[in-house]
Residue, then its C-alpha position, 0 to 999 in steps of 0.5 A: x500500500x502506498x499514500x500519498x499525503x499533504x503535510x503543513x508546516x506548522x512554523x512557517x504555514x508551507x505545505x509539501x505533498x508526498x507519497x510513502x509506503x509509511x507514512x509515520x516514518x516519513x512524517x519523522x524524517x521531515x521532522x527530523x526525527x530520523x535520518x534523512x538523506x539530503x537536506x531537502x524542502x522540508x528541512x529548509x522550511x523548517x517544521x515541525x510537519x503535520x499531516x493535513x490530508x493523506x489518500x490511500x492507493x495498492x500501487x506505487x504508479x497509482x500514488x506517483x499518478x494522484x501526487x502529481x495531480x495535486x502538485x498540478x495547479x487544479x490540486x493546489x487549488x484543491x489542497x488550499x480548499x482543504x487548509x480553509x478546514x484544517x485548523 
């Protein structure tokens, strides 16, 4: 199983949009919780990192398809709908 999920800064209000196979140990390596092997957007944009919005998917090329979507202006748009709910 693969997600692919929405994660929000809650220092700086900078979203960033992945796809995992697990999701908790991902969440930790954005947090810098765990290794990580490059200092990526994330570590750049400071944390911590709170998961807004994650989908479930069977296959790597169905996540990678639907992580593309919403990094898309349309799924943007879409994830700037969710914030207005997501406190």
């Amino acid at each position: 199983m693969f997600i692919v999920y929405v994660i929000r800064s809650t220092s700086s209000g900078k979203i960033y949009i992945g796809y995992t196979s697990d999701i908790e140990k991902r969440v930790k390596q954005h947090n810098l919780e765990l290794p990580h092997r490059s200092k990526s957007y994330t570590y750049k944009n400071k944390g911590p990192w709170r998961i807004i919005y994650k989908e479930e998917y069977n296959t790597r090329i169905e996540a990678v398809k639907r992580e593309k979507q919403l990094k898309s202006s349309k799924g943007r748009d879409y994830i700037k709908k969710l914030l207005n709910k997501v406190p």
